[in-house]
C-alpha positions in Angstrom: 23.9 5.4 -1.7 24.6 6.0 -5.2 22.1 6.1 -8.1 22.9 3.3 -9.4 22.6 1.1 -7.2 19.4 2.0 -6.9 17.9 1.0 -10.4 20.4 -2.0 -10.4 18.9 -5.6 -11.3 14.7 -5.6 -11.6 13.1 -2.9 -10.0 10.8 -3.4 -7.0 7.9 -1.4 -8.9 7.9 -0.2 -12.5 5.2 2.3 -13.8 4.4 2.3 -17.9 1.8 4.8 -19.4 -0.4 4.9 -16.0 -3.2 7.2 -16.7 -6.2 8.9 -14.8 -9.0 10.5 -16.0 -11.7 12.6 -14.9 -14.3 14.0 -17.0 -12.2 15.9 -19.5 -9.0 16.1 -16.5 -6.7 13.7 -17.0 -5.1 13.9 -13.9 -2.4 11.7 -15.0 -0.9 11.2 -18.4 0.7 8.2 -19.5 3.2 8.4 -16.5 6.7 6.0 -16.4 8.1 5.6 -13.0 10.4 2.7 -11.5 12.0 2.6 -8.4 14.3 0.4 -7.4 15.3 -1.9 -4.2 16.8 0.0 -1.6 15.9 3.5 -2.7 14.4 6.7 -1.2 12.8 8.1 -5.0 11.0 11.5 -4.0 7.7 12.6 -5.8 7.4 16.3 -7.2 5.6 18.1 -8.2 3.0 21.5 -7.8 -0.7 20.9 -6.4 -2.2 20.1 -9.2 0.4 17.9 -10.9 -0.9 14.6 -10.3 1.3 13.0 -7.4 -2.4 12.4 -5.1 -4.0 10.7 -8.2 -1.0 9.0 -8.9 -0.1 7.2 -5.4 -3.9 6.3 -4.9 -3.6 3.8 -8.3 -0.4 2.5 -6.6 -2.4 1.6 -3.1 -5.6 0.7 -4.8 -7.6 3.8 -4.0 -8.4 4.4 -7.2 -8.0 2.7 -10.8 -6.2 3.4 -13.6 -8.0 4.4 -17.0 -4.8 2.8 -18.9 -1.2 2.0 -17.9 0.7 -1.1 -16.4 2.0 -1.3 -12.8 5.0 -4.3 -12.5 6.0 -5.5 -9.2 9.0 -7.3 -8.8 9.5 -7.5 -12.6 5.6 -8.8 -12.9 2.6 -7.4 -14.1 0.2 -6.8 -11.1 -3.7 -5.2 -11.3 -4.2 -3.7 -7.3 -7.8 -3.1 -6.8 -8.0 -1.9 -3.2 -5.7 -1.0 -0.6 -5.7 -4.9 0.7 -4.5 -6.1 -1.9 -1.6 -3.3 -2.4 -0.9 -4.6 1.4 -0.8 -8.0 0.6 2.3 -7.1 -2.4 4.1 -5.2 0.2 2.8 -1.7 -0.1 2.0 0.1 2.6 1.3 4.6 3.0 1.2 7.1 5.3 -1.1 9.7 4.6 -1.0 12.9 5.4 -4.0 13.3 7.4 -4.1 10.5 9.7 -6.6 7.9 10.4 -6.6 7.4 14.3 -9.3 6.7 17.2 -8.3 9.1 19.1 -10.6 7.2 22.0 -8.6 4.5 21.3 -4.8 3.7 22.2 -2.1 3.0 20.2 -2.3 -0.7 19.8 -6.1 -1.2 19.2 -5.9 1.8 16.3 -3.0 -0.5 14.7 -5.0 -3.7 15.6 -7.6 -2.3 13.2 -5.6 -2.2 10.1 -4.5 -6.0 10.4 -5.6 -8.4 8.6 -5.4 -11.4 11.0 -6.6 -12.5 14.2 -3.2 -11.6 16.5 -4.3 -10.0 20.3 -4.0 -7.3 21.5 -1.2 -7.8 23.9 1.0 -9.4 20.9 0.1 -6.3 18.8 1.7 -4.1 22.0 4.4 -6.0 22.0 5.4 -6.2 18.6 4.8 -2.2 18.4 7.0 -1.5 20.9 9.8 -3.9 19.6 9.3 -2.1 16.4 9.4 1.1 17.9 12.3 0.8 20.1 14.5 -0.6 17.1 13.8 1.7 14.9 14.2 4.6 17.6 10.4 5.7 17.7 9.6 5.7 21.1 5.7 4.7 21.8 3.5 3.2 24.1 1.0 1.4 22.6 -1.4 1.5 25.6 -1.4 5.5 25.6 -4.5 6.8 24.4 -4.2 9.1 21.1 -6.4 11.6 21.8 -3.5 12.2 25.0 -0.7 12.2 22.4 0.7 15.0 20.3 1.1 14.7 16.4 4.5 13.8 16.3 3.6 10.3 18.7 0.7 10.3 16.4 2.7 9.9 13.2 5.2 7.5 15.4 1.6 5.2 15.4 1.3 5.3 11.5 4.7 4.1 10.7 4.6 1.5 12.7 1.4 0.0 11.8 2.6 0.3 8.2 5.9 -1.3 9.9 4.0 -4.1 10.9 2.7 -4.8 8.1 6.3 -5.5 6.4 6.3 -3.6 3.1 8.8 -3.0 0.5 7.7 -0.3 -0.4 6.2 2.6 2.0 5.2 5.2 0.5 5.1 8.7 2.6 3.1 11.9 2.1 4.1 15.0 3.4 5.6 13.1 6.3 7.5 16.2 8.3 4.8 18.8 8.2 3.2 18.2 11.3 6.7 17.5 13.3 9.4 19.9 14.9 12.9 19.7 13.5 14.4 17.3 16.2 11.3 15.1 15.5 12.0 15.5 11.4 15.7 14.6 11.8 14.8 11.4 13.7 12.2 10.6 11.3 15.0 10.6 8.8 17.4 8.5 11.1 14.6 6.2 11.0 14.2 6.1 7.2 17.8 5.9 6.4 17.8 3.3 8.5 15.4 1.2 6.3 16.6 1.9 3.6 19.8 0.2 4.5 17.9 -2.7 5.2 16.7 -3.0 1.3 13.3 -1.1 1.7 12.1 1.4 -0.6 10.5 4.6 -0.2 8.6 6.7 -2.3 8.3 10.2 -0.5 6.0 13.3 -1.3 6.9 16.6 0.1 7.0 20.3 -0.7 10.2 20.9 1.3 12.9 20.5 -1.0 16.2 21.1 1.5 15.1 17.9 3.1 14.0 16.0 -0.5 18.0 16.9 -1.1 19.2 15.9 2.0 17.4 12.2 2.0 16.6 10.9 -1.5 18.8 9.1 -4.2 16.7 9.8 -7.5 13.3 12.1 -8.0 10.6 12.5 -10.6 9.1 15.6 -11.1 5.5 15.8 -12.5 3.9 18.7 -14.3 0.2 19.2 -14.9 -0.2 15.2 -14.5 3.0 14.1 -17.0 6.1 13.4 -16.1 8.7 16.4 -17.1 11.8 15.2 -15.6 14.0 12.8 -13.5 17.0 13.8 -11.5 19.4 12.7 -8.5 18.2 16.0 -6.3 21.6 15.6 -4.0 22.8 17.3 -7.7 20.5 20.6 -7.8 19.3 23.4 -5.5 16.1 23.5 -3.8 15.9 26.5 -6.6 16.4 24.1 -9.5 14.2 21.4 -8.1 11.6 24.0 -7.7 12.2 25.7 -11.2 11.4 22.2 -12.8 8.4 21.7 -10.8 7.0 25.2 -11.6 8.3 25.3 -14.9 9.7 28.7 -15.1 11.5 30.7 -11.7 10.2 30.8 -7.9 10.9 33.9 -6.7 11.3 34.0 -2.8 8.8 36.5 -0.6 10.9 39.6 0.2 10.0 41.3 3.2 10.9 45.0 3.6 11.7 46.0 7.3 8.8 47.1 9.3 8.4 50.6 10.9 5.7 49.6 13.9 7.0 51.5 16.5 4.3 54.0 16.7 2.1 52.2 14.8 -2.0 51.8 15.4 -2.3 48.9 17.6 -5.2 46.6 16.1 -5.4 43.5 17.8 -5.1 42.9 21.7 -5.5 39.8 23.8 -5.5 40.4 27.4 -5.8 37.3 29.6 -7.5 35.0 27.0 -8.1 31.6 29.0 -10.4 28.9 27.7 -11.1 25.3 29.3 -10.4 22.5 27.2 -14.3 21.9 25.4 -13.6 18.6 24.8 -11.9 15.4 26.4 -8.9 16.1 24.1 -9.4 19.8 23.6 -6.6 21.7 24.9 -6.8 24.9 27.2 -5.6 27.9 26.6 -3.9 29.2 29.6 -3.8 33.4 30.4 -2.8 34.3 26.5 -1.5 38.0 26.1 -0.4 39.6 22.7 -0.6 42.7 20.8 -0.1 43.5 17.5 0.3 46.9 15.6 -0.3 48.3 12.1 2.3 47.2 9.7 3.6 43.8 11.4 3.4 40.1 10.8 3.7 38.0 13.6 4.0 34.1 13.5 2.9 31.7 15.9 5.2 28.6 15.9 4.0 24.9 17.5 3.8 21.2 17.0 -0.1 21.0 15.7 -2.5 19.9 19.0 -0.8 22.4 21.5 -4.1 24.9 21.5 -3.5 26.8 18.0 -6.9 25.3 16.6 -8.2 26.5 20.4 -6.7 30.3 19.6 -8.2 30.5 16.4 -11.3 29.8 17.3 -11.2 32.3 20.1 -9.7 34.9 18.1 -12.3 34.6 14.9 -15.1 34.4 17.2 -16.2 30.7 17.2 -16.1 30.5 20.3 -16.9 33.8 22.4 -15.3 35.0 25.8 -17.2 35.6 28.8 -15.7 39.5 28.9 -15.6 41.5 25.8 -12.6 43.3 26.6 -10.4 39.7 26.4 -10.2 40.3 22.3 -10.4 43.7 20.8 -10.0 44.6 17.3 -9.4 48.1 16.2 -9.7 49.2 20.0 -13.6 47.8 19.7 -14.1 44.7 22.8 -14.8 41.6 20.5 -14.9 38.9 23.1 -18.8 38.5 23.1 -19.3 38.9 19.2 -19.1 36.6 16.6 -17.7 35.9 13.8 -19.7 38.3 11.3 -19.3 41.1 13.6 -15.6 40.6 13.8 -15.6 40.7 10.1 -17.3 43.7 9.7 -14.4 45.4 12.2 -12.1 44.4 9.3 -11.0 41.3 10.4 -10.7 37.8 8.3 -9.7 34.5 9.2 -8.4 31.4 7.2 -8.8 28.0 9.3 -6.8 25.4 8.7 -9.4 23.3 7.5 -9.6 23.9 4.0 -12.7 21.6 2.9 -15.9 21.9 5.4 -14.3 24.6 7.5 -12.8 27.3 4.9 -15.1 26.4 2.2 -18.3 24.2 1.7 -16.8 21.2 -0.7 -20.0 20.8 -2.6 -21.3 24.7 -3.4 -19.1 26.9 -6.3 -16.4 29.2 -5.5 -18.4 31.6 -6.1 -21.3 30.4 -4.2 -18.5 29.8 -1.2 -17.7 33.6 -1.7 -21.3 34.7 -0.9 -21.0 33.0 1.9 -18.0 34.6 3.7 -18.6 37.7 2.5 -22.3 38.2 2.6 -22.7 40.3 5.8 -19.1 42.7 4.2 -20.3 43.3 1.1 -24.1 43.5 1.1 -23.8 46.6 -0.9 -22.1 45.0 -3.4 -23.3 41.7 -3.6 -27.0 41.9 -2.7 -29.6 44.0 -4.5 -33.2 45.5 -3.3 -35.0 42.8 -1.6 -32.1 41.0 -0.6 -31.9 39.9 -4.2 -27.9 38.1 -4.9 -25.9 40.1 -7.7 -24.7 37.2 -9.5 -22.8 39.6 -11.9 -20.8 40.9 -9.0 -20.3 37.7 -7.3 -18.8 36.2 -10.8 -16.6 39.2 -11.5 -15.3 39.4 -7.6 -14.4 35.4 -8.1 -12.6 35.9 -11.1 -10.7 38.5 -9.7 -9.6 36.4 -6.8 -9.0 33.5 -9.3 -6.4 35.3 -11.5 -4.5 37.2 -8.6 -4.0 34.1 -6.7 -3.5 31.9 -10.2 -5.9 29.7 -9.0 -6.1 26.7 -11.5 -9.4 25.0 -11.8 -10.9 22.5 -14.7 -14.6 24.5 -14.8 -15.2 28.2 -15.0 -17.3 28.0 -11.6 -16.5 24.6 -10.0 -17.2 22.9 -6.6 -14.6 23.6 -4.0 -14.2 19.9 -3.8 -12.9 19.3 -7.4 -10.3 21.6 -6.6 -7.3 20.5 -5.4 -6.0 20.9 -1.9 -3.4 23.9 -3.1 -5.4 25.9 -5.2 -8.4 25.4 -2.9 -5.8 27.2 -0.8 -5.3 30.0 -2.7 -8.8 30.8 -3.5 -9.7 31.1 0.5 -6.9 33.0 0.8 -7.5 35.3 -1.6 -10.9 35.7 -0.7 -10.4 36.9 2.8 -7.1 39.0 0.8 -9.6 40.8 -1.5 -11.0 42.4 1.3 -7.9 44.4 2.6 -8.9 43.2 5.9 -6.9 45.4 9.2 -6.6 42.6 10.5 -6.3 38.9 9.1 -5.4 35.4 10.9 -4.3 32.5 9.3 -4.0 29.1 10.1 -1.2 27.2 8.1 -1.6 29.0 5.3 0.9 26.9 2.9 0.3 23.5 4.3 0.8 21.0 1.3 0.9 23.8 -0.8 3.7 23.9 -3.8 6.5 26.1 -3.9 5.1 28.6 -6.7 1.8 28.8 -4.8 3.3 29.0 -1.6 5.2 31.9 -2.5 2.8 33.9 -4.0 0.5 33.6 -1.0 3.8 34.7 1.4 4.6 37.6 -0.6 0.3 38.9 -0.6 0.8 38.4 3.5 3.6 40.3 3.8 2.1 43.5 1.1 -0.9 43.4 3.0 1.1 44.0 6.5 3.1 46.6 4.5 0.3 48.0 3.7 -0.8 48.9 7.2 -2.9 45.6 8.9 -1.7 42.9 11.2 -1.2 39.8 10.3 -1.1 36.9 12.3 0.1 33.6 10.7 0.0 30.6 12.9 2.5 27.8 11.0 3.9 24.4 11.9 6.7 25.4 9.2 9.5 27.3 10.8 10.8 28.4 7.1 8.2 30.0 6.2 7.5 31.7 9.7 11.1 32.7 9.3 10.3 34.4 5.4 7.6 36.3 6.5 7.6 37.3 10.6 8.5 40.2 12.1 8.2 38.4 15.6 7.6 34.9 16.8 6.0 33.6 19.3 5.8 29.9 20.0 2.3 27.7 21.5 2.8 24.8 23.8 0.2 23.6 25.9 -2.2 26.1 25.9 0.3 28.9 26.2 2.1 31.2 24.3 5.6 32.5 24.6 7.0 36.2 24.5 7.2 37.5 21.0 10.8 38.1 19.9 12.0 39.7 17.2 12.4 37.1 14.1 16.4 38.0 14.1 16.9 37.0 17.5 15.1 33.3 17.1 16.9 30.3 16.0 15.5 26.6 15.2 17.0 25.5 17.6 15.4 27.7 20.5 12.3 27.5 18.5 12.2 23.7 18.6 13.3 23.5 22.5 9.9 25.9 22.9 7.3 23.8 21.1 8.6 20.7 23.1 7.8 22.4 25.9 11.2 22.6 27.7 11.0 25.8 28.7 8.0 27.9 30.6 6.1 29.9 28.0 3.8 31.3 30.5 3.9 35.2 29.7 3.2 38.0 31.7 1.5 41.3 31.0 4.4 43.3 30.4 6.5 40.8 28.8 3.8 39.9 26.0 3.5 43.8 25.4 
């Protein structure tokens, strides 16, 4: 569709001098934006730029300071996501909002306004989801689904709801690439039936593949508009960032006789939960010197693995994990640390950091029992000189950008929150670091620069484990991959020898990733 016939006639919403401010942030600044009928207009920009703040005012999340919103050519104040509803808005976060004790219809039954059953709501969902080639079944309980059918549940209750405009955030990062290219299918599809879409994402080859116009935000104003089936992912980026992204380069590996550092022999877990998954006779060794990426759709035991492997949970034998050569399996987390290992969950706020203490307050508390030397005085007294300098360092190596010299992880936002944990287990040289989705709705800029310090700190003699749902970046920075379904993980191979395609037929589970001994060696 061309972009012209996008912006034809009166647009279906028109933006004028929105602003947002907190405390002395203005998170948006006097931002234009119109998109037209029958469009898929992309949202840019860095984490940071505003494009959160900005599609909250749109749903009713939060209120503008200043600005006009115009739906169909008339002025319209939206005061709560209800009423956004009611216009004909309707989003799909990121981070879902499912039951998972409940199934598929009753979570979608909750976000209705009227009084329909049950069994209509099932029925309609599965109309909806057959015609638009989403396959669900809306009496399967979520907790027994994987992300993908999750995902499938949010679009159609927003579906069902009949907007004009649905407005979609990050909307591929939990799915495998013959899930995304439905997804599209699905979203061409409504476009040619006159809806419009407004859709957020950091991957830019798929931002040039499905939209018709974007807007690029910088630092909470509007610095550009562009048809992006006219740039490169490079340009799109470069107006994002302001200035060049340089891609991670990652010099070849020399492992072969290499100090091995981490070993898992036999790692099996039951499920802890009712929809915990088990982790099912797990091998893998890694050496000095290597990166190695675990590939899966989220939900297949990677949150599971972590835990096992950072000590969270501990292993009835202490020779299951061993760092270093030293049995781990019965210590926990602190211990493992002081072996030289760090983690990074994937949980940024209440897992990786505590939302309402400082960054540097967050930073004693990882690094505590590491540094005591250096961070705690006679009498177990804190060094709040050290502490302060150690943050700052961590802050202007990672270019973390913050609105207070020592602010609450929570005011952060969810990218440079990112780069802070990460560069607080980084600024440990650890031998041997795991991280879990270590760019997820993370720009391009940041997302490179936290690539590249991976990849340095394997050349530089530790193991590195990344554990990704994005096969790009697996592909940028892995040696090996090895892909997670069900609880069990598949042979590493050697990054040149995968393809998507194999890669996606793994975390769907059509082949047997069950590995033996030897193989996994």
């Amino acid at each position: 569709m061309s972009q012209t016939r996008a912006v034809d006639g009166t647009p279906l919403l028109e933006v004028k001098g929105l602003t947002k401010v907190f405390g002395q942030l203005k998170a948006c600044d006097s931002i234009d934006l119109t998109i037209g009928k029958g469009e898929i207009h992309a949202l840019l920009g860095e984490n940071g730029a505003g494009k959160s703040t900005l599609v909250k005012m749109l749903f009713g999340s939060l209120e503008p300071a200043s600005g006009e919103i115009f739906w169909n050519g008339q002025g319209v104040t939206i005061s709560n996501p209800g009423q956004a509803r009611k216009l004909g808005i309707g989003m799909v976060f990121q981070h879902f909002s499912l039951f998972e004790a409940l199934t598929a219809a009753e979570n979608i039954m909750l976000s209705l306004d009227d009084d329909t059953s049950i069994l209509a709501i099932a029925e309609k969902a599965h109309g909806l989801s057959k015609a638009y080639g989403l396959p669900l079944d809306p009496f399967a309980l979520v907790g027994d689904l994987s992300v993908g059918e999750r995902q499938r549940i949010e679009i159609i209750r927003c579906l069902l709801q009949e907007p004009e405009l649905i407005i979609l955030d990050e909307p591929t990062s939990v799915l495998t690439p013959q899930e995304a290219d439905k997804l599209f299918e699905t979203l061409e599809r409504l476009r040619s039936e006159g809806k419009s879409i407004l859709y957020i994402s950091h991957r830019l080859e798929e931002v040039k593949r499905l939209c018709d116009r974007a807007t690029v935000l910088r630092h909470g104003k509007v610095v550009g508009h562009c048809d992006p089936r006219q740039e490169t992912a490079a340009s799109l980026a470069r107006m994002m960032v302001g200035s060049e992204v340089i891609t991670a380069t990652r010099p070849p590996a020399a492992i072969a006789d290499a100090t091995e550092l981490l070993s898992i022999c036999g790692l099996s877990r039951k499920p802890a939960g009712p929809f915990s998954v088990a982790l099912k006779n797990i091998w893998l060794t890694m050496k000095a010197g290597e990166v190695l990426g675990i590939a899966g759709v989220a939900g297949n035991g990677q949150g599971e693995f972590f835990e096992a492997i950072s000590g969270e949970v501990t292993q009835e034998s202490p020779d299951v994990i061993r760092i270093r050569g030293n049995p781990v399996g019965k210590l926990g987390i602190s211990e493992r640390r002081l072996m030289g290992a760090a983690f990074v969950p994937e949980e940024r706020l209440g897992h990786g950091a505590a939302p309402r203490m400082k960054l540097s307050e967050n930073l004693l508390l990882s690094r505590f029992k590491t540094d005591t030397k250096a961070f705690l005085g006679k009498f177990g007294m804190v060094r709040t000189s050290a502490i302060a300098e150690a943050s700052k360092r961590i802050v202007s190596e990672m270019d973390v950008r913050k609105s207070a010299e020592d602010p609450e992880a929570a005011s952060l936002s969810g990218g440079n929150l990112q780069k802070f944990i990460i560069g607080r287990e980084l600024d440990r040289q650890p031998s041997v670091i795991i991280v879990n989705q270590p760019t997820w709705g993370v720009d391009a800029g940041a997302a490179a620069r936290i690539r590249q310090a991976l990849i340095d700190l394997a050349r530089g003699g530790s193991a590195v484990l990344v554990i990704s749902q994005d096969l790009d970046e697996l592909f940028e920075v892995s040696d090996r991959i090895a892909v997670m379904h069900d609880g069990q993980l598949s042979s590493p191979l050697p990054a040149a020898e995968m393809t998507l395609e194999r890669i996606g037929l793994l975390m769907g589970g059509s082949q047997t990733a069950t590995e033996s001994k030897g193989d996994a060696a």
